[in-house]
C-alpha positions in Angstrom: -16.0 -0.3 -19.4 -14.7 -3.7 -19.8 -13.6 -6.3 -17.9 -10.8 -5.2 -15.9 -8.0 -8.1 -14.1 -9.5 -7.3 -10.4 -12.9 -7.8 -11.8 -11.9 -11.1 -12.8 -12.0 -14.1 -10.6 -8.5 -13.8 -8.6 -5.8 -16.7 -10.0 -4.6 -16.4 -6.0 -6.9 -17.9 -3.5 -9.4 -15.5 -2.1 -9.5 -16.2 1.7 -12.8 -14.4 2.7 -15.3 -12.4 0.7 -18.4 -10.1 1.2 -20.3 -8.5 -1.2 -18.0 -5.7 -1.1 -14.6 -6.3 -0.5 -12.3 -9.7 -0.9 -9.2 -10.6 0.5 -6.7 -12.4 -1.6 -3.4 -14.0 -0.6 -0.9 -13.4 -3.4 1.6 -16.3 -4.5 4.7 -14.1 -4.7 8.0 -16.6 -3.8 9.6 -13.7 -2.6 6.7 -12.9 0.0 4.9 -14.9 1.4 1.7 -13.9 4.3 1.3 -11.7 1.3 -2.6 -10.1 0.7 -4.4 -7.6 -1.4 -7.5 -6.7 0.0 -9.6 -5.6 -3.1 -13.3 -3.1 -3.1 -14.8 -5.6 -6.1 -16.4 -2.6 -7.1 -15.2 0.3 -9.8 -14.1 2.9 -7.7 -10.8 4.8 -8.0 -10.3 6.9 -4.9 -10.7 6.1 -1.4 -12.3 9.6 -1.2 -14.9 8.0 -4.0 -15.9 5.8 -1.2 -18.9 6.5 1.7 -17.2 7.6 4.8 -18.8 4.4 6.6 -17.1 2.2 3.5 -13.8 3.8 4.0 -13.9 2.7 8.0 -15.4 -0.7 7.0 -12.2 -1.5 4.3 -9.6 0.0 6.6 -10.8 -2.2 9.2 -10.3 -5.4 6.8 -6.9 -4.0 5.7 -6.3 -3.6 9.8 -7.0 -7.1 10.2 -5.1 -8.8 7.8 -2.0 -6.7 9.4 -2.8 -8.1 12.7 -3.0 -11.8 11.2 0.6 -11.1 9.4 1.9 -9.4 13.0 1.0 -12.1 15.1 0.9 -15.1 13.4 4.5 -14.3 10.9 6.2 -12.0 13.0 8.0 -9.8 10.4 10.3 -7.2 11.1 7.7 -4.4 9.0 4.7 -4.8 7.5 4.0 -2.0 4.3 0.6 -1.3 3.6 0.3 0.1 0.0 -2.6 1.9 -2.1 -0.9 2.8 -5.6 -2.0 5.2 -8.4 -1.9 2.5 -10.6 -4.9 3.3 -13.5 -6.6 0.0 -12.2 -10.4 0.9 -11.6 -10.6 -0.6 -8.4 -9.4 0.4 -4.9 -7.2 -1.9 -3.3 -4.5 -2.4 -0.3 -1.5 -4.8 -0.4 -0.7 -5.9 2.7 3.5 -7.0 2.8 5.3 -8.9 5.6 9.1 -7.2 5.2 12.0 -8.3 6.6 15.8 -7.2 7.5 17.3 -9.7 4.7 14.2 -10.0 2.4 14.8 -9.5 -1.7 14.2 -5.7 -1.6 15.5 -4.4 1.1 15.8 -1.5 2.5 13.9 -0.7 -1.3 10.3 -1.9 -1.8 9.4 -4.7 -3.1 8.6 -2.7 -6.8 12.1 -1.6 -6.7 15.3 -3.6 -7.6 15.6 -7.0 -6.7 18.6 -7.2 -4.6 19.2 -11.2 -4.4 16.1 -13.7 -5.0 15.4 -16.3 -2.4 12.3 -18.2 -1.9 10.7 -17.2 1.3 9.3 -20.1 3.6 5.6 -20.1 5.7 4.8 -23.7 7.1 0.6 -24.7 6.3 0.9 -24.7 9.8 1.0 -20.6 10.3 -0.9 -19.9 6.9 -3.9 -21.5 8.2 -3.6 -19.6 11.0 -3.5 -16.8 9.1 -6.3 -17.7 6.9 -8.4 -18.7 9.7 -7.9 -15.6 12.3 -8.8 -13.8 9.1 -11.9 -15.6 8.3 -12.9 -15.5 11.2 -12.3 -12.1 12.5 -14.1 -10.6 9.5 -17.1 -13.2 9.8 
């Protein structure tokens, strides 16, 4: 097979890495404390996956949710695995809110208004760094 976009080195910023999984933080203007985290390997199905490889990438998925909870606050968070025909399991991890673009749709559907949403460096590197550090 060839090169497929998640096998690619990510445009977004990868925050932490193993030899395994990544986690990226997507620039999306309409969410932001947005992250995929992404298995770098080919592998379609979670049930593809070793048992003890499903706990350990549910466990960075987990963490990245707490990061978003504590450090953004949002009123939801959605965690999503779609049956999209891209070779590689991965989770996006998506701070909602009350008034955000979307809602009450998700963030595939219908854009209902478009306004920038706003995260100070302060709380990303917060994020980035409870992250980092909690998967270190």
């Amino acid at each position: 097979m060839d090169k497929c976009d998640l096998c690619l080195d990510p445009v977004n910023p990868i925050i932490w890495k193993n030899s395994k999984f990544r986690v990226v933080e997507i620039d999306d203007p309409s969410y932001s404390a947005y992250y995929r985290v992404e298995y770098i390997q080919h592998i379609k199905e979670m049930t593809d996956l070793d048992k003890d490889v499903r706990i350990e990438l549910m466990n960075v998925v987990f963490v990245v949710e707490s990061a978003i909870k504590i450090f953004y606050k949002p009123d939801k968070i959605n965690l999503a695995s779609l049956g999209n025909l891209t070779p590689h399991i991965h989770w996006h991890i998506i701070p909602r809110f009350y008034n955000d673009n979307h809602f009450p749709g998700t963030i595939w559907s219908q854009q209902k208004k478009f306004e920038k949403t706003k995260i100070s460096d302060h709380t990303r590197n917060k994020l980035n760094t409870f992250i980092s550090e909690s998967l270190n």
